[in-house]
Biopython code that builds the backbone (N, CA, C, O; Angstrom):
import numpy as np
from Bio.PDB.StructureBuilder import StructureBuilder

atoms = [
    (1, "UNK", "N", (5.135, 10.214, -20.565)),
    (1, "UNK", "CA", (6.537, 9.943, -20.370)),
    (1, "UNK", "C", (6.952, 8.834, -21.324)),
    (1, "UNK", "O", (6.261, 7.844, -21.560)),
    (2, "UNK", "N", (8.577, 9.184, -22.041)),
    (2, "UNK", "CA", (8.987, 7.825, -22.733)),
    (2, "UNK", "C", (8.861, 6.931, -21.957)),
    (2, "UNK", "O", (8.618, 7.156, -20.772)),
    (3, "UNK", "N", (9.034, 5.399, -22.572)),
    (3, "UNK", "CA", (9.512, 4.354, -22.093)),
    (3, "UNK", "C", (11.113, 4.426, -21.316)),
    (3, "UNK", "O", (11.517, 3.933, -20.262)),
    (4, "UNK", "N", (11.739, 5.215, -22.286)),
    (4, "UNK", "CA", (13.090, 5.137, -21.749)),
    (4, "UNK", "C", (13.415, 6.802, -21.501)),
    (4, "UNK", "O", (13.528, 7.506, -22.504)),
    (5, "UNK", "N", (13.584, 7.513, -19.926)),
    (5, "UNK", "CA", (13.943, 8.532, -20.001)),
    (5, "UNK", "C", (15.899, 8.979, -20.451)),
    (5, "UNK", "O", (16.906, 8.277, -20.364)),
    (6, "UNK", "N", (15.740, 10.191, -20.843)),
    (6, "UNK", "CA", (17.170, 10.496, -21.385)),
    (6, "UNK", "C", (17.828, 10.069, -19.941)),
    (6, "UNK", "O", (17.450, 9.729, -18.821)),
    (7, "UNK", "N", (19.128, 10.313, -20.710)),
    (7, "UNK", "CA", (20.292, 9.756, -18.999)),
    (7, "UNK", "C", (20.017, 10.969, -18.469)),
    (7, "UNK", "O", (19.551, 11.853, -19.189)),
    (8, "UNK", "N", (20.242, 11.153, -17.278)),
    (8, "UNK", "CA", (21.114, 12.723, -16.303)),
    (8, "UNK", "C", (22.159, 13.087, -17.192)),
    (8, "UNK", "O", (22.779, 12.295, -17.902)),
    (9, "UNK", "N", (22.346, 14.437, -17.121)),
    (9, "UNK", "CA", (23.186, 15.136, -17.002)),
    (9, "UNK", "C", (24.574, 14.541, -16.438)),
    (9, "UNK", "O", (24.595, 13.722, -15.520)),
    (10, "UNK", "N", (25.735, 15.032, -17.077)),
    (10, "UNK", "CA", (27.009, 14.319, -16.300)),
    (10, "UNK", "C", (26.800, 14.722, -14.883)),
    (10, "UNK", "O", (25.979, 15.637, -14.824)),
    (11, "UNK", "N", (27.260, 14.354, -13.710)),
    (11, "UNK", "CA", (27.203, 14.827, -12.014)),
    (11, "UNK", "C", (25.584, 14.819, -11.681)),
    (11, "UNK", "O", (25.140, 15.478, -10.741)),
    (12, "UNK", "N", (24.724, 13.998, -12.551)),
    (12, "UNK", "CA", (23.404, 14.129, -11.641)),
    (12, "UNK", "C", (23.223, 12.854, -11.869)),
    (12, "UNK", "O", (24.048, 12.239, -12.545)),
    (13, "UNK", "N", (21.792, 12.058, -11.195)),
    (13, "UNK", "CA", (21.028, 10.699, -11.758)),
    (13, "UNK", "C", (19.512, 11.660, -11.941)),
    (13, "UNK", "O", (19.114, 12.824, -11.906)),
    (14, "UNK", "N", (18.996, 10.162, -12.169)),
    (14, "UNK", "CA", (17.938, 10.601, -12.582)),
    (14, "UNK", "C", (16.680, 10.274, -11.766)),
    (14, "UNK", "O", (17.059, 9.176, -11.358)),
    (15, "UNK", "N", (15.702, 10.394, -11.336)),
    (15, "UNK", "CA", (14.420, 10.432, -10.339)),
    (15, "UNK", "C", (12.977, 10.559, -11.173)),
    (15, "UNK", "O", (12.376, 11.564, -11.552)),
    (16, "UNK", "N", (12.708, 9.350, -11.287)),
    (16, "UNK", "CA", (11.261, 9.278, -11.577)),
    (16, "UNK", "C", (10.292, 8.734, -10.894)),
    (16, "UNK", "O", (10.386, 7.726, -10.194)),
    (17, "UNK", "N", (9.245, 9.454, -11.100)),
    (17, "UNK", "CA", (8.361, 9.674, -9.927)),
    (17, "UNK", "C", (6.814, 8.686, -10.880)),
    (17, "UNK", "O", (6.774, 8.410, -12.079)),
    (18, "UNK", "N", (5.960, 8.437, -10.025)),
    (18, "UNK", "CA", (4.865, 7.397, -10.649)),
    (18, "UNK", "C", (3.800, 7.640, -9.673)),
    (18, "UNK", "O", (4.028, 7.785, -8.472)),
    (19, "UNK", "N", (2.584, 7.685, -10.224)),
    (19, "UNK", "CA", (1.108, 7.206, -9.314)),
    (19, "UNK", "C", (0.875, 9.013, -8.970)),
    (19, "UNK", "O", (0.932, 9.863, -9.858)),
    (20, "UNK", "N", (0.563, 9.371, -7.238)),
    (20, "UNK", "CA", (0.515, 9.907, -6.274)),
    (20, "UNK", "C", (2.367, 11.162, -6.039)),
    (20, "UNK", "O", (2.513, 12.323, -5.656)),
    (21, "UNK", "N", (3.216, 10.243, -6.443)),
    (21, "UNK", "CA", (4.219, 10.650, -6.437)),
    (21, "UNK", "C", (4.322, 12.158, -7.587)),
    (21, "UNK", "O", (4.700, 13.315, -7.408)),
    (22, "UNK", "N", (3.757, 11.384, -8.809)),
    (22, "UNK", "CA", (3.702, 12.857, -10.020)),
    (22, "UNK", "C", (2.916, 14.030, -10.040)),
    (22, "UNK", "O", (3.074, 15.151, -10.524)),
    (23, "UNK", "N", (1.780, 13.325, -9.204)),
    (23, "UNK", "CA", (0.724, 14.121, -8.742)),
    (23, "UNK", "C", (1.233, 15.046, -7.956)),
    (23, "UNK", "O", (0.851, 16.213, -8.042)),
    (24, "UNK", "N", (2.257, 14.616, -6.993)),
    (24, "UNK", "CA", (2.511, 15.926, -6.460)),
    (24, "UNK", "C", (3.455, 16.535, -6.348)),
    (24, "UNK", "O", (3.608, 17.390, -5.476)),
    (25, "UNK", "N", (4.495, 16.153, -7.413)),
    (25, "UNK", "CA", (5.560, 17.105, -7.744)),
    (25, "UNK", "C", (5.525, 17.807, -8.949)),
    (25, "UNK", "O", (6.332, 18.658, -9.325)),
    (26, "UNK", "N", (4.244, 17.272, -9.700)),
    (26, "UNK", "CA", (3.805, 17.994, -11.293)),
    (26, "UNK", "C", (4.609, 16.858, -12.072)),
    (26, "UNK", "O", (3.942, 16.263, -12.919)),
    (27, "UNK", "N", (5.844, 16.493, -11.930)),
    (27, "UNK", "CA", (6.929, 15.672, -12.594)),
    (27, "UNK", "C", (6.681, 14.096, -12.925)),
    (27, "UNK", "O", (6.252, 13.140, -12.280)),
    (28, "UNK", "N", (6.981, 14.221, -13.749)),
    (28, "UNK", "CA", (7.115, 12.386, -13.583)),
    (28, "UNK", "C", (8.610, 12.458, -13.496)),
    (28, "UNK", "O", (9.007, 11.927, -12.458)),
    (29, "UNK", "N", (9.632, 12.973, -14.297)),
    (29, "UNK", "CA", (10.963, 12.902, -14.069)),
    (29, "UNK", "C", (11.922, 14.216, -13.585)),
    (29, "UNK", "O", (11.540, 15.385, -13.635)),
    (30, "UNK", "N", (13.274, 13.759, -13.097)),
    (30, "UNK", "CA", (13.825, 15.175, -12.852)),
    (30, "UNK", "C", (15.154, 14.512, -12.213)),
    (30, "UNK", "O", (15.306, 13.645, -11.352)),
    (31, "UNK", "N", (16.076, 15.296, -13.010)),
    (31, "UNK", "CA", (17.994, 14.964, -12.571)),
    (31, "UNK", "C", (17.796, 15.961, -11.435)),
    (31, "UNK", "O", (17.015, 16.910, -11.366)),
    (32, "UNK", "N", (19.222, 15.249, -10.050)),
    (32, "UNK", "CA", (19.565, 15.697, -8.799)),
    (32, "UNK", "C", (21.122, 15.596, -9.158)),
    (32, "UNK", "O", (21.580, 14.824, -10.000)),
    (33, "UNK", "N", (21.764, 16.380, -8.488)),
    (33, "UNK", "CA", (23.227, 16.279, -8.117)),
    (33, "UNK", "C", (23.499, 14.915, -7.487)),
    (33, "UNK", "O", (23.079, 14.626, -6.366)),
    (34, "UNK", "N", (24.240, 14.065, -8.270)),
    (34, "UNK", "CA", (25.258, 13.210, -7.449)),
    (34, "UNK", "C", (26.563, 13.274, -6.989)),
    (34, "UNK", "O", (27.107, 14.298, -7.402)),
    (35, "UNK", "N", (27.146, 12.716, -6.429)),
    (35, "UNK", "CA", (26.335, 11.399, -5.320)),
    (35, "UNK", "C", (25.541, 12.016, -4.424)),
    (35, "UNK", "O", (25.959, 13.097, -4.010)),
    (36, "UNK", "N", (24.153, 11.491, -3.869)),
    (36, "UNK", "CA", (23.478, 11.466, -3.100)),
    (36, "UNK", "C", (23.177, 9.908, -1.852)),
    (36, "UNK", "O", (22.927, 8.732, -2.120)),
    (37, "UNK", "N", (23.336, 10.558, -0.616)),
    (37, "UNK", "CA", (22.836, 9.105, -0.191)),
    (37, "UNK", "C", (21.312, 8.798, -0.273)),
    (37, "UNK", "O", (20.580, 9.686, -0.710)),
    (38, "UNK", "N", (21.044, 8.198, -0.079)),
    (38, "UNK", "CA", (19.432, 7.799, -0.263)),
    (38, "UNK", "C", (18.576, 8.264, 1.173)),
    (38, "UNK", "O", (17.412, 8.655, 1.263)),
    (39, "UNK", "N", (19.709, 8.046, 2.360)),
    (39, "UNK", "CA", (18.307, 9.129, 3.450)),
    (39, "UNK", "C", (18.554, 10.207, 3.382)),
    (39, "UNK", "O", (18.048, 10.830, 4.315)),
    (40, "UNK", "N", (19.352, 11.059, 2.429)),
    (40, "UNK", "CA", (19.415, 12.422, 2.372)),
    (40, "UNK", "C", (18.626, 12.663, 0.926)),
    (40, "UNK", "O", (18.565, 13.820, 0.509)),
    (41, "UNK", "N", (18.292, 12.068, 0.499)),
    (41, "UNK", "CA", (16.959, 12.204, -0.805)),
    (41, "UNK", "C", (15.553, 12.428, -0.351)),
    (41, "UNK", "O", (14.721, 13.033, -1.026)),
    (42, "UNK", "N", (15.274, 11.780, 1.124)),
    (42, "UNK", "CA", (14.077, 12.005, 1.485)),
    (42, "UNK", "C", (13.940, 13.945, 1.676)),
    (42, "UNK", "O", (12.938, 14.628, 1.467)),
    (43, "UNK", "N", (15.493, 14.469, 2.189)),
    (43, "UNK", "CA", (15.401, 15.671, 2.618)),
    (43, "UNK", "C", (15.454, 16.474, 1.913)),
    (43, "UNK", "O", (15.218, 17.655, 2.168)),
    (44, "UNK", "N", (15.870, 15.883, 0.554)),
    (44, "UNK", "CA", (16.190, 17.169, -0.501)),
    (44, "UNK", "C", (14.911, 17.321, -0.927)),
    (44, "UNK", "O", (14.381, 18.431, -0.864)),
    (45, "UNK", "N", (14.081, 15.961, -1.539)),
    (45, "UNK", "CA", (13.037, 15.934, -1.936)),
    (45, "UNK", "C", (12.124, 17.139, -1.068)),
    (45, "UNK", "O", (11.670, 18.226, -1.426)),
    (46, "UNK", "N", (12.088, 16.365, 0.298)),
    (46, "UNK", "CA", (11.277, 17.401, 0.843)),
    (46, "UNK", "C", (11.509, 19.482, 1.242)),
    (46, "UNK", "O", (10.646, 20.336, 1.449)),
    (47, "UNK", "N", (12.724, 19.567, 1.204)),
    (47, "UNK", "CA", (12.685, 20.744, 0.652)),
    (47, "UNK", "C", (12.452, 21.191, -0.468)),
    (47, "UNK", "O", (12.564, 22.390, -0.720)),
    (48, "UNK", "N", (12.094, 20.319, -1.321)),
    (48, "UNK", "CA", (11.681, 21.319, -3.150)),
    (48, "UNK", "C", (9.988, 20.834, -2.747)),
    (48, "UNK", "O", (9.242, 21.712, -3.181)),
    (49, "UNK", "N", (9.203, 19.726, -2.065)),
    (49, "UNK", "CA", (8.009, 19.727, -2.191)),
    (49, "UNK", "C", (7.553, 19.416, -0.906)),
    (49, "UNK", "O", (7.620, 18.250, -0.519)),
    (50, "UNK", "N", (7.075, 20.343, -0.154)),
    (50, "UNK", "CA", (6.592, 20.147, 1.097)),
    (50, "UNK", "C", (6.132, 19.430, 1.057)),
    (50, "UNK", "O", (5.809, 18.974, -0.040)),
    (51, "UNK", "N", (5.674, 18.647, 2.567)),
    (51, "UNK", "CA", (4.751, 17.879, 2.884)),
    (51, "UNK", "C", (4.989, 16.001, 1.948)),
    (51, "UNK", "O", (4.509, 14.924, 2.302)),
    (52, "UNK", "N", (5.957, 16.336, 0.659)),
    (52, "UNK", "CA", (5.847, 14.897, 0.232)),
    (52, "UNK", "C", (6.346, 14.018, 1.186)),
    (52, "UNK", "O", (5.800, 12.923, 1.054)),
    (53, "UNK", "N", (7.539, 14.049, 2.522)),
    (53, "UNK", "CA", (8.151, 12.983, 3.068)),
    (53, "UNK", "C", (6.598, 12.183, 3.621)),
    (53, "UNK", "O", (6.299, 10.993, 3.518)),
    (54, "UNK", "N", (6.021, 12.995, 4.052)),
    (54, "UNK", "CA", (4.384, 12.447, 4.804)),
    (54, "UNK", "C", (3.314, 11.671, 3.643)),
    (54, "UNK", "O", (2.525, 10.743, 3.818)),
    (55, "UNK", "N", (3.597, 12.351, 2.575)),
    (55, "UNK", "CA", (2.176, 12.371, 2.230)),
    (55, "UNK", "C", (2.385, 10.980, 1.363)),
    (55, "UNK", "O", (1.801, 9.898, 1.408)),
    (56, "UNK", "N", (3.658, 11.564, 0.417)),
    (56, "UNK", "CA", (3.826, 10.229, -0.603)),
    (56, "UNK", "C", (4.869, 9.096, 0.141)),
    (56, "UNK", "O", (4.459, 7.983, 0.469)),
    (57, "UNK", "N", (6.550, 9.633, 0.401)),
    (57, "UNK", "CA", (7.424, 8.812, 0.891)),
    (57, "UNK", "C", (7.367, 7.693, 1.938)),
    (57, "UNK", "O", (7.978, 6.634, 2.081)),
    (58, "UNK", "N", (6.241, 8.433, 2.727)),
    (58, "UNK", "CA", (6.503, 7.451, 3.655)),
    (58, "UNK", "C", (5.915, 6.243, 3.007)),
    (58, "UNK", "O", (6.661, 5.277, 3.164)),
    (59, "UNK", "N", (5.054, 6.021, 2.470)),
    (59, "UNK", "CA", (4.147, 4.937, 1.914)),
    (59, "UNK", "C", (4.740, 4.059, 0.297)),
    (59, "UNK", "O", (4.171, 3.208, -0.387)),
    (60, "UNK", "N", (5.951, 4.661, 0.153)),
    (60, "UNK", "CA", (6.088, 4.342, -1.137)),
    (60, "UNK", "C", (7.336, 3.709, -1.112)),
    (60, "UNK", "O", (8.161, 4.030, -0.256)),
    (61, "UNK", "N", (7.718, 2.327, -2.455)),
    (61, "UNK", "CA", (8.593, 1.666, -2.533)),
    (61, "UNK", "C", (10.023, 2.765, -3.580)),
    (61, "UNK", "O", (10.060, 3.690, -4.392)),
    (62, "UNK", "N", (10.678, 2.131, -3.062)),
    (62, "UNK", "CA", (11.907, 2.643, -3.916)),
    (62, "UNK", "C", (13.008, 2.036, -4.704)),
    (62, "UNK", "O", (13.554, 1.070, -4.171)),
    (63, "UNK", "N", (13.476, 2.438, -5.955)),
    (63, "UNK", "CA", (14.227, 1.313, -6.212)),
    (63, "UNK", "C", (15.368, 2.324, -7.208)),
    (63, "UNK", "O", (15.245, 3.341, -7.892)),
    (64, "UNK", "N", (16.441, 1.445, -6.858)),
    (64, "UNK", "CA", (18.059, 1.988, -7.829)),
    (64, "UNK", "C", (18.211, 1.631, -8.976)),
    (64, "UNK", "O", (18.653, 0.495, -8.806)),
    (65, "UNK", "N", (18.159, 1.796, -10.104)),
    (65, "UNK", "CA", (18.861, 0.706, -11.218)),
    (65, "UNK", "C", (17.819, -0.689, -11.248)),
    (65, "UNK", "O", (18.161, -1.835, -11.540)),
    (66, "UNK", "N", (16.288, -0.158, -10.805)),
    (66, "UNK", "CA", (15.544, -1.503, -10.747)),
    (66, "UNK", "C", (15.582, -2.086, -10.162)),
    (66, "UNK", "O", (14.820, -3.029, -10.376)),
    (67, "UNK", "N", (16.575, -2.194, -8.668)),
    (67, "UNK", "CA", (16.309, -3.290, -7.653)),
    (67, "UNK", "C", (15.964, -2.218, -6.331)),
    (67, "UNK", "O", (16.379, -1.067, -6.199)),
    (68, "UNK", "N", (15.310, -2.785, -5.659)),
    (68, "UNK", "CA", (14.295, -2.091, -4.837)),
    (68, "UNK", "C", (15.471, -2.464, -4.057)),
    (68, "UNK", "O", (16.243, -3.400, -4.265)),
    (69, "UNK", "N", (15.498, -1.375, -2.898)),
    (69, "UNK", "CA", (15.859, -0.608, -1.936)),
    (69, "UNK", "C", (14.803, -0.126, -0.413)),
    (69, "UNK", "O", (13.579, -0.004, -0.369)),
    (70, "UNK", "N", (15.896, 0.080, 0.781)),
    (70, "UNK", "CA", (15.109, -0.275, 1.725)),
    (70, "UNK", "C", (15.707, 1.034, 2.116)),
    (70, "UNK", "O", (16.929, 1.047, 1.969)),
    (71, "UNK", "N", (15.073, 2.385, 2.676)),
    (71, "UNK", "CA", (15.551, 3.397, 3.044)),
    (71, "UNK", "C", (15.892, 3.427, 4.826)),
    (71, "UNK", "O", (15.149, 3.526, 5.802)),
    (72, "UNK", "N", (17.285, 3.298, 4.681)),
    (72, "UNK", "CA", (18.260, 2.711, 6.006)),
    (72, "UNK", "C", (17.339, 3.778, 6.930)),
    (72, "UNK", "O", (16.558, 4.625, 6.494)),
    (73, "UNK", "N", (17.611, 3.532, 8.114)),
    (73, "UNK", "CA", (17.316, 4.011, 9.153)),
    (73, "UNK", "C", (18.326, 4.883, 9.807)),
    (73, "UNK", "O", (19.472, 4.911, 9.358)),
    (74, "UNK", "N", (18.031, 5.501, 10.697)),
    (74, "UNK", "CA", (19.754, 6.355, 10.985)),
    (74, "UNK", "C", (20.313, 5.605, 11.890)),
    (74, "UNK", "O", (19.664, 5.167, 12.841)),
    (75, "UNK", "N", (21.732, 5.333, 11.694)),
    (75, "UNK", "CA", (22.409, 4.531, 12.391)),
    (75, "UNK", "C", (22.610, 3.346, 11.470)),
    (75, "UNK", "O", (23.368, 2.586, 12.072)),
    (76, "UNK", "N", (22.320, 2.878, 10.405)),
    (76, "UNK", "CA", (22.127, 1.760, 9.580)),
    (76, "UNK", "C", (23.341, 2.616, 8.274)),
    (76, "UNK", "O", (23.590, 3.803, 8.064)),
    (77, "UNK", "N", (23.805, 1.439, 7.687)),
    (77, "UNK", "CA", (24.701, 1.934, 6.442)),
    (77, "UNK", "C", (23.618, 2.059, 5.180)),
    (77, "UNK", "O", (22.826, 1.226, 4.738)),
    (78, "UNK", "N", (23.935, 3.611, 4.723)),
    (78, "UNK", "CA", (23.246, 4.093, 3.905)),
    (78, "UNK", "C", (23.802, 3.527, 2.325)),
    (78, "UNK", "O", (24.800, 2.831, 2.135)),
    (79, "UNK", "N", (22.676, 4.140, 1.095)),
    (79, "UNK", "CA", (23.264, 3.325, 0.345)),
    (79, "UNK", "C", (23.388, 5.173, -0.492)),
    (79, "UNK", "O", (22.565, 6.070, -0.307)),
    (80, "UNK", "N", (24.433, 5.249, -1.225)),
    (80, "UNK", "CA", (24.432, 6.607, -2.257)),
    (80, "UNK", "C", (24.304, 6.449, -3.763)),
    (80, "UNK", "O", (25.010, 5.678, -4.414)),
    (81, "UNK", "N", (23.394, 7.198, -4.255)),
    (81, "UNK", "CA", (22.984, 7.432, -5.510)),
    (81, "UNK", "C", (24.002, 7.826, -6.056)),
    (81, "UNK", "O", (24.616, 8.768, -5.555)),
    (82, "UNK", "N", (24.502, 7.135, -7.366)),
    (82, "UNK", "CA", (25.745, 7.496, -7.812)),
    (82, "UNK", "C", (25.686, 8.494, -9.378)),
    (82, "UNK", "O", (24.575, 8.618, -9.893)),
    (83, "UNK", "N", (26.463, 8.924, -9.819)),
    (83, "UNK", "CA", (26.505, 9.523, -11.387)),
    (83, "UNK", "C", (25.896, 8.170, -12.178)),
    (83, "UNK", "O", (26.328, 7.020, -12.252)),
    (84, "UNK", "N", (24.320, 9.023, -12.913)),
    (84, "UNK", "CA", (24.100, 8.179, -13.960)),
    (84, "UNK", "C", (23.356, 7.348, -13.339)),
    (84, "UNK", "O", (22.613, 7.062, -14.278)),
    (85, "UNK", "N", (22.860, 6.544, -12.205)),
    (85, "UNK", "CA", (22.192, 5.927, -11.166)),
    (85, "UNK", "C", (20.264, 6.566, -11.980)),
    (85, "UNK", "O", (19.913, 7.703, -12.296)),
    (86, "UNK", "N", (19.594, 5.420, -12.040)),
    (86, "UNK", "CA", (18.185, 5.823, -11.922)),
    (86, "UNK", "C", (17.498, 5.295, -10.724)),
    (86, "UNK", "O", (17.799, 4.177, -10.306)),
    (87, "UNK", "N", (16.267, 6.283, -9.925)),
    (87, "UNK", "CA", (15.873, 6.404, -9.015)),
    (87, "UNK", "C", (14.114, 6.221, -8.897)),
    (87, "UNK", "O", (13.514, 7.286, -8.752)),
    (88, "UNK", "N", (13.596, 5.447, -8.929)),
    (88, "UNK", "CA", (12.196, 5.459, -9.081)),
    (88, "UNK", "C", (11.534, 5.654, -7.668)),
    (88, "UNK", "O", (12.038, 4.937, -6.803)),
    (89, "UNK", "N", (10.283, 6.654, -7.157)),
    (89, "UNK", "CA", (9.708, 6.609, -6.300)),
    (89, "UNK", "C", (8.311, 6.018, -6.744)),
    (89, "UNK", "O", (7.687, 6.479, -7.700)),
    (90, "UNK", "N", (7.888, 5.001, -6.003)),
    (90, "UNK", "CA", (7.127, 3.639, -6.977)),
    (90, "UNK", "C", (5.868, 3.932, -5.196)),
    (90, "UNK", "O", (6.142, 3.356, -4.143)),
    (91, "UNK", "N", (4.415, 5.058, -5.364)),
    (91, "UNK", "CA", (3.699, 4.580, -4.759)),
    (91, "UNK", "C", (2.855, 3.837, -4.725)),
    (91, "UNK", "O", (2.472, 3.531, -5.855)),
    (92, "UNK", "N", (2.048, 3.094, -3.484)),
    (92, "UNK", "CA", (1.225, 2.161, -3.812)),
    (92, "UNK", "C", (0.025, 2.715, -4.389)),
    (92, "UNK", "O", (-0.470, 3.841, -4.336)),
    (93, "UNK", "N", (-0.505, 1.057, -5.261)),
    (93, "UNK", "CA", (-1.648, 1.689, -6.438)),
    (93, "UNK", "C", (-2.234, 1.017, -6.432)),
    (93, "UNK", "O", (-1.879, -0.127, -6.718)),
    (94, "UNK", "N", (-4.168, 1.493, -5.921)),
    (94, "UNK", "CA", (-4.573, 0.488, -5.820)),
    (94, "UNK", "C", (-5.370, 0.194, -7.561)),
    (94, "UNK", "O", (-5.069, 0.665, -8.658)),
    (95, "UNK", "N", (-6.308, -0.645, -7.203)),
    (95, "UNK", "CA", (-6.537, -1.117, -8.236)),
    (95, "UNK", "C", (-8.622, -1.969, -8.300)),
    (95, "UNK", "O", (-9.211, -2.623, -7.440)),
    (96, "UNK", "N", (-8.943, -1.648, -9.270)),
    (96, "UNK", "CA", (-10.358, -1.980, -8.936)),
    (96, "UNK", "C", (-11.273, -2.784, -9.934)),
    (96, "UNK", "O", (-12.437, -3.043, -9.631)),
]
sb = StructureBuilder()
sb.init_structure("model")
sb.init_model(0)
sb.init_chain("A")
sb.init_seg("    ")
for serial, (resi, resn, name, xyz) in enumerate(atoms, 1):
    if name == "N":
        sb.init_residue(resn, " ", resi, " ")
    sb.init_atom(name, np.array(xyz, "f"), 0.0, 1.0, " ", f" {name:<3s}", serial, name[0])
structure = sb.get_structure()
C-alpha cells in the first residue's frame, strides 16, 4: 500500500484496514458511500465480511481523519463519516 491512499470517489470516504483487519478482508483499502454513521459501519462492514464484527472489530481501535474515535454505544450520539472522511480500522499488534 502507498503511503498516501488516492481520495474516495466524490459521495464515498475512504476505509483502510491494517494488521488482522487486511487479513481478512483481502484489502488494505476500499471507498463506502457517504455519509455513514460510524455504528452503522460495524454493520455494513459485517455484511460484506462475515464474522469480522467478532473476530477483528470488536478488538480493534478506530480512527477519523487520524483522531481516534470511540464507537458510541446505542443510545449515545453517534459520530457520521462524511464525503472525503478517512477511516482506519487499526487492530491490536503484538510485537516480539
Amino acid at each position: 500500500m502507498s503511503a498516501t491512499p488516492k481520495p474516495a470517489a466524490p459521495g464515498n470516504f475512504t476505509i483502510l484496514y491494517f494488521a488482522t483487519a487486511t487479513s481478512f478482508t483481502g484489502k488494505n483499502v476500499e471507498s463506502l458511500p457517504a455519509p455513514l454513521s460510524l455504528r452503522k459501519l460495524g454493520d455494513v462492514l459485517e455484511e460484506r465480511y462475515k464474522g469480522i464484527r467478532e473476530e477483528v472489530l470488536g478488538h480493534s481501535l478506530v480512527t477519523i481523519n487520524l483522531a481516534y474515535v470511540d464507537v458510541p454505544e446505542e443510545g449515545e450520539d453517534d459520530v457520521i463519516i462524511q464525503e472525503g472522511d478517512e477511516v482506519a480500522i487499526i487492530p491490536p499488534v503484538s510485537s516480539g
